[in-house]
NURO-272890 format. One line per 10 residues: their letters; for each residue x, y, z of N, C-alpha, C. Coordinates in Angstrom, 3 decimals, padded with zeros to 6 digits. Atoms other than C-alpha are relative to their C-alpha. Layout:
<babas>
a = X:Y:Z:X:Y:Z:X:Y:Z | ...;
</babas>
This chain:
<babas>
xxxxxxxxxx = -000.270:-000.704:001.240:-046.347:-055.120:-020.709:-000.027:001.504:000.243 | -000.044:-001.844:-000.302:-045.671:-051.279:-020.873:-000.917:000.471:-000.885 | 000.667:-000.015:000.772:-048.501:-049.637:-021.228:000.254:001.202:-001.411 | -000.931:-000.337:001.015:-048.807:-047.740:-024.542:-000.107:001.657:000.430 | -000.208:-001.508:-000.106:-047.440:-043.961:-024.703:-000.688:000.782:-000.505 | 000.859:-001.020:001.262:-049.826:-042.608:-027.498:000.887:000.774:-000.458 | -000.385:-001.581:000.823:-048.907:-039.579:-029.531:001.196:000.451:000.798 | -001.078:-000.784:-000.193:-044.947:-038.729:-028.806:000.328:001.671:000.129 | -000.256:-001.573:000.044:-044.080:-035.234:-027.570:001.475:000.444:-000.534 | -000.577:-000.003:000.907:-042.357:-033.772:-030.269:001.085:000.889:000.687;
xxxxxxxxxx = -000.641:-000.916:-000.821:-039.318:-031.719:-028.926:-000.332:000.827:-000.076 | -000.172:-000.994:000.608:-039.052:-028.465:-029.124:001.233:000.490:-000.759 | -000.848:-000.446:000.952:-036.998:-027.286:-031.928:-000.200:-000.851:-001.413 | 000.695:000.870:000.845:-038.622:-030.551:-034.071:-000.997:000.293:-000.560 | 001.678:-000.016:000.401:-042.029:-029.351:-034.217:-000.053:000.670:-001.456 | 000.398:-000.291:001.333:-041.873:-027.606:-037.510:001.257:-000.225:-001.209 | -001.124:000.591:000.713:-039.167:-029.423:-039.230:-000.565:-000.743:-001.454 | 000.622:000.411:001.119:-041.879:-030.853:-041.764:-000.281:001.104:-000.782 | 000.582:-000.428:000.512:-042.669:-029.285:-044.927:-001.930:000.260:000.042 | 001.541:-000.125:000.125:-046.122:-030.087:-044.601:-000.822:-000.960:001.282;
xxxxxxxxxx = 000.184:000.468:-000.976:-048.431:-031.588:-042.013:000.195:-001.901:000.224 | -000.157:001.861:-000.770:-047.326:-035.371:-040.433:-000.381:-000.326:000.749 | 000.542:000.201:-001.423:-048.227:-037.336:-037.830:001.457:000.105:000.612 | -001.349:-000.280:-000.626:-045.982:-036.833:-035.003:000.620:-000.999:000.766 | -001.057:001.728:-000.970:-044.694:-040.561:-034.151:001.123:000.550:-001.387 | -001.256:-000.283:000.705:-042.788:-039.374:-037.677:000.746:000.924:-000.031 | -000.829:-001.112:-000.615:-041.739:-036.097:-036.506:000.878:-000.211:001.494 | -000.417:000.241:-001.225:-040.867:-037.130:-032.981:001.290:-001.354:-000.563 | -000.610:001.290:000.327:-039.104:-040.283:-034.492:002.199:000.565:-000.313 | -001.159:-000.252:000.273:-034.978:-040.212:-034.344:000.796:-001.155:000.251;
xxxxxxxxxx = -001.078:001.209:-000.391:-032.104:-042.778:-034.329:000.766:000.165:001.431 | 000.369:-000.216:-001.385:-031.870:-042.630:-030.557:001.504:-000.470:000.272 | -000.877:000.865:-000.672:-027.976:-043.647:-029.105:000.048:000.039:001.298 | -000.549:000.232:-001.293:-028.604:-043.211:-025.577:-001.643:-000.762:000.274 | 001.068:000.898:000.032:-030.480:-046.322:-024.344:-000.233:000.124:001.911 | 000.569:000.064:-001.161:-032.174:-046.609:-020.399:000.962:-001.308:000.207 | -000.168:001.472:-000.472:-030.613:-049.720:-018.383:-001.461:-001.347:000.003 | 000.789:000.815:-000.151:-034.200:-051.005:-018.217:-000.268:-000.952:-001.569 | -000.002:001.048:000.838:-034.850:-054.419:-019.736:-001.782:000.289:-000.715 | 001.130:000.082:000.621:-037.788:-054.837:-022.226:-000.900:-000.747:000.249;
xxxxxxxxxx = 000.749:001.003:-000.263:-040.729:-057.011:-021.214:-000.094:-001.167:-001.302 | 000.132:000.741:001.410:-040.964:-060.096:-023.654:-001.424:000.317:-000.373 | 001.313:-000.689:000.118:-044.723:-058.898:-023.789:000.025:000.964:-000.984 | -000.275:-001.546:000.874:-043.853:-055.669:-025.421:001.414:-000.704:-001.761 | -001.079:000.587:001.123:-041.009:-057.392:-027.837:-000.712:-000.525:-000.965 | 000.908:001.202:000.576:-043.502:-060.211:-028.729:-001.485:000.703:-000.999 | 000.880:-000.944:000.381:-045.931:-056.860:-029.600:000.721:000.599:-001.491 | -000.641:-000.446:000.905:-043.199:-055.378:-031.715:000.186:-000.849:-001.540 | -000.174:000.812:001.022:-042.856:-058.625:-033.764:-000.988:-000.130:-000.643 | 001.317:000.553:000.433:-046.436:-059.026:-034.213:-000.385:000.970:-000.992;
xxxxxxxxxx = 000.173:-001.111:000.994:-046.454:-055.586:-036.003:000.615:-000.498:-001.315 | -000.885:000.047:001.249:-043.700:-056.385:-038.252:-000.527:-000.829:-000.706 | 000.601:001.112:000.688:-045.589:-059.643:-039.193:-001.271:000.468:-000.928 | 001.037:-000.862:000.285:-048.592:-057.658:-040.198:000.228:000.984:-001.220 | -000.375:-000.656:001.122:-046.379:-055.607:-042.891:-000.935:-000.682:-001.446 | 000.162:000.544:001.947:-047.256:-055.916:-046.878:001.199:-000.444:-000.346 | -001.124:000.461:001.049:-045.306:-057.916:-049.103:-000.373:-000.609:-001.189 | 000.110:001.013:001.557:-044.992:-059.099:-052.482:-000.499:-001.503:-000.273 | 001.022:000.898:-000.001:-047.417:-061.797:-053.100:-000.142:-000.416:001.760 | 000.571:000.235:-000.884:-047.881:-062.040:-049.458:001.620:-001.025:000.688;
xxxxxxxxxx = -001.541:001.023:-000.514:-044.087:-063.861:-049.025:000.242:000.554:001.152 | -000.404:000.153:-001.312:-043.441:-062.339:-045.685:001.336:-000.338:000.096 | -001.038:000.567:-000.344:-039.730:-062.748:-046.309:000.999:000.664:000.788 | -000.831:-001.224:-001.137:-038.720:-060.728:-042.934:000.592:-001.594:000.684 | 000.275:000.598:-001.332:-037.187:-062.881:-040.156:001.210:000.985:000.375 | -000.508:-000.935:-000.926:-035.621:-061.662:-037.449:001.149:-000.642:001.060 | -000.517:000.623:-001.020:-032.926:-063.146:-035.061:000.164:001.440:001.205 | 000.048:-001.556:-000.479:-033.155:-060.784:-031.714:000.847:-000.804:001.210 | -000.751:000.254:-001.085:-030.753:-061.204:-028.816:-000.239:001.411:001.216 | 000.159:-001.271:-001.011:-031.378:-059.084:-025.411:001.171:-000.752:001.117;
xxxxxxxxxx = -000.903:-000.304:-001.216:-029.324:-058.856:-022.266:-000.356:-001.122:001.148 | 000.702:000.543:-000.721:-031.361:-061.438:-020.531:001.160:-001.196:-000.478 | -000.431:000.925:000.755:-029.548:-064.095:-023.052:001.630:000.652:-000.405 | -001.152:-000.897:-000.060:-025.792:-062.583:-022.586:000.989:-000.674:-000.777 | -000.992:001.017:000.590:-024.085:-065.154:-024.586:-000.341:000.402:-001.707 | 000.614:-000.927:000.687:-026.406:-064.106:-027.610:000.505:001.291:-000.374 | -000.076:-001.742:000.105:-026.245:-060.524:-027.040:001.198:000.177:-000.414 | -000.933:000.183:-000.012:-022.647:-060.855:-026.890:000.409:-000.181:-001.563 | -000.247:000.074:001.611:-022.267:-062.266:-030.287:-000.925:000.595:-001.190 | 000.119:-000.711:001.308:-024.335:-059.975:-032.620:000.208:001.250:000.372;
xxxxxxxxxx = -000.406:-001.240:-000.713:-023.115:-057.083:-030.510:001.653:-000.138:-000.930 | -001.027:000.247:000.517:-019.915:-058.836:-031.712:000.154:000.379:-001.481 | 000.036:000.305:001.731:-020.969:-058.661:-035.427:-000.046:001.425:-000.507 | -000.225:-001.185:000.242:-020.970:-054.443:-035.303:001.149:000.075:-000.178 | -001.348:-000.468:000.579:-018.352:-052.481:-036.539:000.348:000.664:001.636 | -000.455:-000.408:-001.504:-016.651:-051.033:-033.039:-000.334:001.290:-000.167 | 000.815:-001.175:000.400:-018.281:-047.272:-034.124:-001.537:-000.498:000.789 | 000.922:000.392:-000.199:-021.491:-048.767:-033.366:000.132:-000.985:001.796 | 000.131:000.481:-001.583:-020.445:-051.018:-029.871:000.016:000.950:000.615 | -000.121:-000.750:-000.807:-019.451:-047.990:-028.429:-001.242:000.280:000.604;
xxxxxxxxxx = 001.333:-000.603:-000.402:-023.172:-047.083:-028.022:-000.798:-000.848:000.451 | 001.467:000.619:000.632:-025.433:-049.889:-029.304:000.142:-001.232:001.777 | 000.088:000.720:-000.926:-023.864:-052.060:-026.142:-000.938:000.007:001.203 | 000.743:-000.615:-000.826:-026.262:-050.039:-023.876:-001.088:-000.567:-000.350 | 001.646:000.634:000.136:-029.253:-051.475:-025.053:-000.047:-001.053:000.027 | 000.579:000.854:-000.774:-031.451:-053.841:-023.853:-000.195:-000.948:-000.867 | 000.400:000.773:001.093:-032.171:-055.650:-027.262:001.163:000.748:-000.964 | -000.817:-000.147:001.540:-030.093:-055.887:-030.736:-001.222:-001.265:-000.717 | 000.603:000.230:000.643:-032.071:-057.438:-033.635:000.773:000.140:-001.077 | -000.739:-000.014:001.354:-030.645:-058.614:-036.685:-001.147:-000.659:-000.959;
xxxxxxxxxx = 001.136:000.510:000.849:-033.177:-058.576:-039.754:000.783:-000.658:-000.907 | -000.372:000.951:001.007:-032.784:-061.180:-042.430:-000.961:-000.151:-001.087 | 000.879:000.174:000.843:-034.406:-061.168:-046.146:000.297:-001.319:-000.600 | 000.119:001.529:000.895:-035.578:-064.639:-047.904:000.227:000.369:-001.418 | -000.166:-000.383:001.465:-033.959:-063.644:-051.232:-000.846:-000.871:-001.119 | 000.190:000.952:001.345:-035.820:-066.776:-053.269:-002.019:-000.019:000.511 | 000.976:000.312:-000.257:-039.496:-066.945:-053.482:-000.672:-001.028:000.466 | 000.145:001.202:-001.123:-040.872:-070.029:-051.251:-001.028:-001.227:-001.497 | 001.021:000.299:000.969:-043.486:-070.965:-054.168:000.581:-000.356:-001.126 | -000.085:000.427:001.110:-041.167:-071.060:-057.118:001.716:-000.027:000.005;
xxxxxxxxxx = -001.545:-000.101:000.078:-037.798:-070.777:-055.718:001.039:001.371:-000.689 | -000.307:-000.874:000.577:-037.301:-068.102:-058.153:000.662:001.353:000.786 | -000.701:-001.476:-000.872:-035.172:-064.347:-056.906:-001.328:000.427:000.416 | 001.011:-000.831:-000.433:-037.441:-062.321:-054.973:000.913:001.711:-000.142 | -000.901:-000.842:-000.085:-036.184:-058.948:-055.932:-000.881:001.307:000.999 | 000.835:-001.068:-001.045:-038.473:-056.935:-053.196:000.116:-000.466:001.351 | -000.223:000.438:-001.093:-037.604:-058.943:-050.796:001.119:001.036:001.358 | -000.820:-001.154:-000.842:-034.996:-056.091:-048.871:-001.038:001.131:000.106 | 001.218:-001.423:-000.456:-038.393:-053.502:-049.525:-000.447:-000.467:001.025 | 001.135:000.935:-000.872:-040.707:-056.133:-048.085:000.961:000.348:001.488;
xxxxxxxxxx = -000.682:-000.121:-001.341:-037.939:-056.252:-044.722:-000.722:001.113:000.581 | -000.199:-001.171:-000.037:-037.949:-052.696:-044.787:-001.038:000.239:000.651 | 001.672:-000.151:-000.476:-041.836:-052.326:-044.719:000.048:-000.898:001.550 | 000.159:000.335:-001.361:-041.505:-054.753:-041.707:000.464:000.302:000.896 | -001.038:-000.587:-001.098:-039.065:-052.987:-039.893:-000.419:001.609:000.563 | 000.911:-001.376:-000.337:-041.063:-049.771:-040.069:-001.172:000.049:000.997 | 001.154:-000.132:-000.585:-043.979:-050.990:-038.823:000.549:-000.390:001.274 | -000.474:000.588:-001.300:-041.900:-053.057:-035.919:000.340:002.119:000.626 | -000.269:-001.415:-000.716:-040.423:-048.899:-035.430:-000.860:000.679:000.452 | 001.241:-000.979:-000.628:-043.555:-047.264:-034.936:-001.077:-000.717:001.022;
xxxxxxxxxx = 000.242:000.861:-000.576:-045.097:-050.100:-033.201:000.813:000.613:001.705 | -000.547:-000.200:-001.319:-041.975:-049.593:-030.586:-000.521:001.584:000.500 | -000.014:-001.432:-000.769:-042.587:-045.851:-030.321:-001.200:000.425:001.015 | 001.315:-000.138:-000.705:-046.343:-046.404:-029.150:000.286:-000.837:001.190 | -000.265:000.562:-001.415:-044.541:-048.604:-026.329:000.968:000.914:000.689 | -001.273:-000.564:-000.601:-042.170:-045.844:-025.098:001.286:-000.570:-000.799 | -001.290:000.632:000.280:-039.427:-047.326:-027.087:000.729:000.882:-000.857 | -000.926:-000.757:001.502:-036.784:-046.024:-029.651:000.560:-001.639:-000.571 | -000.837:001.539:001.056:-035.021:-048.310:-032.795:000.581:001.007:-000.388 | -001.376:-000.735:000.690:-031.546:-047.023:-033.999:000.583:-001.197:-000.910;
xxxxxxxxxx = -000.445:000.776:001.235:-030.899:-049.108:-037.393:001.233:000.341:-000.426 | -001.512:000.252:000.144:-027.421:-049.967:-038.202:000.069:-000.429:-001.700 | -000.726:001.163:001.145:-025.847:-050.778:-041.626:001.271:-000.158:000.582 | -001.315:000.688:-000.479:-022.558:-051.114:-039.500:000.276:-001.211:000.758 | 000.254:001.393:-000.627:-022.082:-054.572:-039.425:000.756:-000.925:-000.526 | -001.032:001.191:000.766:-019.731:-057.506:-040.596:-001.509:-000.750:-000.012 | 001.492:001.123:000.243:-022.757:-059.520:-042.408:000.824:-001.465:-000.268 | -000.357:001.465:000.082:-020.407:-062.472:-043.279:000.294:-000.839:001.187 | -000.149:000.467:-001.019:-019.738:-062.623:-039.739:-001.509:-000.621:000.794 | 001.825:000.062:-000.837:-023.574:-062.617:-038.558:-000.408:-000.621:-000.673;
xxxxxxxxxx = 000.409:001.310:000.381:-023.982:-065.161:-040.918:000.433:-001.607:000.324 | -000.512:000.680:-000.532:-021.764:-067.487:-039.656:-000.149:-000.102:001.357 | 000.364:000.058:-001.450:-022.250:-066.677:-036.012:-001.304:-000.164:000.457 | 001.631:000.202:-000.116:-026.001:-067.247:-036.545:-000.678:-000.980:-000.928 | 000.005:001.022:000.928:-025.852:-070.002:-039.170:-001.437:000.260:-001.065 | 001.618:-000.791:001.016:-028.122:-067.866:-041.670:000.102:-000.851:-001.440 | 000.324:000.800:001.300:-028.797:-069.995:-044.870:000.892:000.927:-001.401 | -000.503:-001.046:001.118:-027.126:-068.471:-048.211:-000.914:000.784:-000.950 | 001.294:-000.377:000.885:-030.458:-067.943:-049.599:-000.372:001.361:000.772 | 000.695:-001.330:-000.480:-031.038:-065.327:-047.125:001.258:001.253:000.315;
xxxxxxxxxx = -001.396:-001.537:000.075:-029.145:-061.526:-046.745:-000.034:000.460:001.352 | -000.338:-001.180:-001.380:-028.343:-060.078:-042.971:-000.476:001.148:-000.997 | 000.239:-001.164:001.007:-030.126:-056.796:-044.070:000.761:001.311:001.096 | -000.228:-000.868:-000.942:-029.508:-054.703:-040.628:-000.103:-000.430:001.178 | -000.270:000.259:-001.452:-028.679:-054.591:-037.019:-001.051:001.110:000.540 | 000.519:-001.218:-001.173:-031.323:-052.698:-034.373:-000.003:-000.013:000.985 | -000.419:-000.343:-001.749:-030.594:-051.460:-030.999:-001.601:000.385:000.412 | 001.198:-000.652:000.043:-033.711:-050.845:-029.499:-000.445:-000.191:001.627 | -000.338:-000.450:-001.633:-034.543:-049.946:-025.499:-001.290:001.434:000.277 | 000.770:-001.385:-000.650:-036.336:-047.301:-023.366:001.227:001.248:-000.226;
xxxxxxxxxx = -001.005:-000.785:000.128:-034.775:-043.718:-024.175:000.804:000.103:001.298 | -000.855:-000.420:-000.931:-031.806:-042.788:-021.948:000.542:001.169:000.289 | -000.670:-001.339:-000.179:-030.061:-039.679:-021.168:001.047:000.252:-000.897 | -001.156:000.459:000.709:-028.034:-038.478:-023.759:001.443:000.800:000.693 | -001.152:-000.692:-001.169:-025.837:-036.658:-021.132:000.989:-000.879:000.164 | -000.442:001.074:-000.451:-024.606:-039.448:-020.632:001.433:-000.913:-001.281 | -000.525:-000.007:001.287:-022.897:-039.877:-024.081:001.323:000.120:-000.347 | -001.555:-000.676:-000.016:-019.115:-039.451:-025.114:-000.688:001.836:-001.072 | 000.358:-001.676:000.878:-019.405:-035.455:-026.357:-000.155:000.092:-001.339 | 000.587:-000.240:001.337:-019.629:-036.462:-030.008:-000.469:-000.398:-000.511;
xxxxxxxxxx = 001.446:000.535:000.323:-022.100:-038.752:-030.125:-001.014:000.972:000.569 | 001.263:-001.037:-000.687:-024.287:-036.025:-027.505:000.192:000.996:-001.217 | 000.460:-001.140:001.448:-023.752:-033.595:-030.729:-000.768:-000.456:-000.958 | 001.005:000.727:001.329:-025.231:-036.168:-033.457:-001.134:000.264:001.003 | 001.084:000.291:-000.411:-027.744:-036.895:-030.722:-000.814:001.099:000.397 | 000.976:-001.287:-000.560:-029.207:-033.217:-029.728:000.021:000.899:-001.018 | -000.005:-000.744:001.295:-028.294:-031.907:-033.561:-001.737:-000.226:-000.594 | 001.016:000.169:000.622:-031.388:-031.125:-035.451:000.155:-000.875:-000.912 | -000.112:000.721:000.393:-032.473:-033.528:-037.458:-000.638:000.766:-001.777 | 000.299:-000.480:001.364:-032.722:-032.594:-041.622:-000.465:-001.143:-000.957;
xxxxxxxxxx = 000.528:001.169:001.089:-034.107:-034.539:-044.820:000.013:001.021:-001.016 | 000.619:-000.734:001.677:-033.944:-033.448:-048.555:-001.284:000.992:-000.167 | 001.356:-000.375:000.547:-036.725:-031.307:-049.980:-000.591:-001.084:-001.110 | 001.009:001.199:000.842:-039.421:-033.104:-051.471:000.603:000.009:-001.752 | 000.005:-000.683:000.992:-038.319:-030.928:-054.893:001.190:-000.911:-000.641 | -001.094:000.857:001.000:-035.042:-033.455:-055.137:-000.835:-001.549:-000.023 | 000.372:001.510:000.250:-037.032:-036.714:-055.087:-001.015:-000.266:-000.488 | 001.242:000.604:000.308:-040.764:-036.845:-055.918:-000.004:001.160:-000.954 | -000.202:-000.016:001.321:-041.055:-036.594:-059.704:-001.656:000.132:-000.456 | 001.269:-000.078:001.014:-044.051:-036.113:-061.952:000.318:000.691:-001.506;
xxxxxxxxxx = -000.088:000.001:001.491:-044.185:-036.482:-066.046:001.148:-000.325:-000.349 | -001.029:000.492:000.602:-040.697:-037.976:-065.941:001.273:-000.022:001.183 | -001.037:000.785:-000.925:-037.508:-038.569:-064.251:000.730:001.913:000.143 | -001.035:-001.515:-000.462:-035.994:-034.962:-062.254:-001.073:001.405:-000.540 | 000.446:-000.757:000.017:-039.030:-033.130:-062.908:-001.039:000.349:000.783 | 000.823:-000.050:-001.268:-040.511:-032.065:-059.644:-001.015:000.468:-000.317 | 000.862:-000.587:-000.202:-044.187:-031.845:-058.973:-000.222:001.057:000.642 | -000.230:-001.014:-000.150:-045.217:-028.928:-058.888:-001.219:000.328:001.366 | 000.754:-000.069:-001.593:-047.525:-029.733:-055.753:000.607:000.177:000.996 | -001.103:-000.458:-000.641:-044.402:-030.011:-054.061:000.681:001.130:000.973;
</babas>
């Protein structure tokens, strides 16, 4: 298993990109397209899953799963590599793992909609991301994806939603890059101010902690 990296060194030009103080697996953290040739240990994978399992969810439903195909299993890999939009092969083919998450839209207990069920994922897919970063890893999350295809090519139930595709690998060089993916990939990275989203006493009226 690889051991773990601790505390990510944040680039330089990242380090004060937060309004206010973070930890720095979320400052250091980026959608990564240049992946290493090296393969992932199932050790370290089997670590990543165990995080995601560990998420919160709505009464405790757990309605993540995961189908994951690596390079080891080329027949696999092959077909949810297949299930990207060709924007996304160009890159995502480089990595060592793809991962396609899947939400249980119906509650297991009453059958009933689960309508948190795409948060709940979410929450598990976060923790699987920060999880990888304490192994040396990166995750680059996709919504480019034919989902009717990755349902069919993976015989996913109708009850459940393809939510996203992740590439996920040891970093690579992004030198290595066609020239306008190496611009997304060495561009600073931006986010909203807090002032357009987090609200207090009503809807569009920023706290003024903010």
């Amino acid at each position: 298993m690889a051991k773990d990296a601790g505390v990510p060194v944040v680039p330089e030009g990242q380090q004060k990109i937060s309004e206010f103080p973070i930890h720095p697996f979320i400052t250091a953290r980026r959608s990564t397209r240049a992946f290493a040739a090296t393969s992932v240990e199932p050790e370290t994978l089997a670590s990543l899953m165990e995080a995601a399992r560990w998420a919160p969810s709505c009464m405790n439903e757990q309605p993540w799963r995961f189908i994951v195909a690596t390079k080891a299993n080329k027949s696999d890999f092959d077909r949810l590599l297949g299930c990207l939009l060709e924007f996304n092969i160009l890159w995502a083919q480089h990595a060592p793992v793809l991962l396609l998450s899947v939400a249980k839209l119906t509650f297991e207990s009453t059958g009933k909609p689960n309508r948190h069920a795409l948060h709940d994922v979410g929450q598990a897919i976060a923790n699987l991301t920060f999880q990888a970063m304490a192994a040396g890893l990166v995750v680059h999350q996709m919504a480019g994806f034919d989902v009717e295809k990755a349902r069919r090519e993976f015989s996913i139930p109708q009850d459940y939603e393809p939510v996203a595709v992740a590439a996920i690998g040891y970093p690579g060089n992004s030198a290595d890059l066609p020239e306008k993916l190496r611009q997304r990939e060495e561009s600073p990275r931006e986010r909203k101010p807090q002032t357009n989203f987090v609200f207090e006493g009503g809807w569009g009226h920023s706290a003024d902690w903010t």
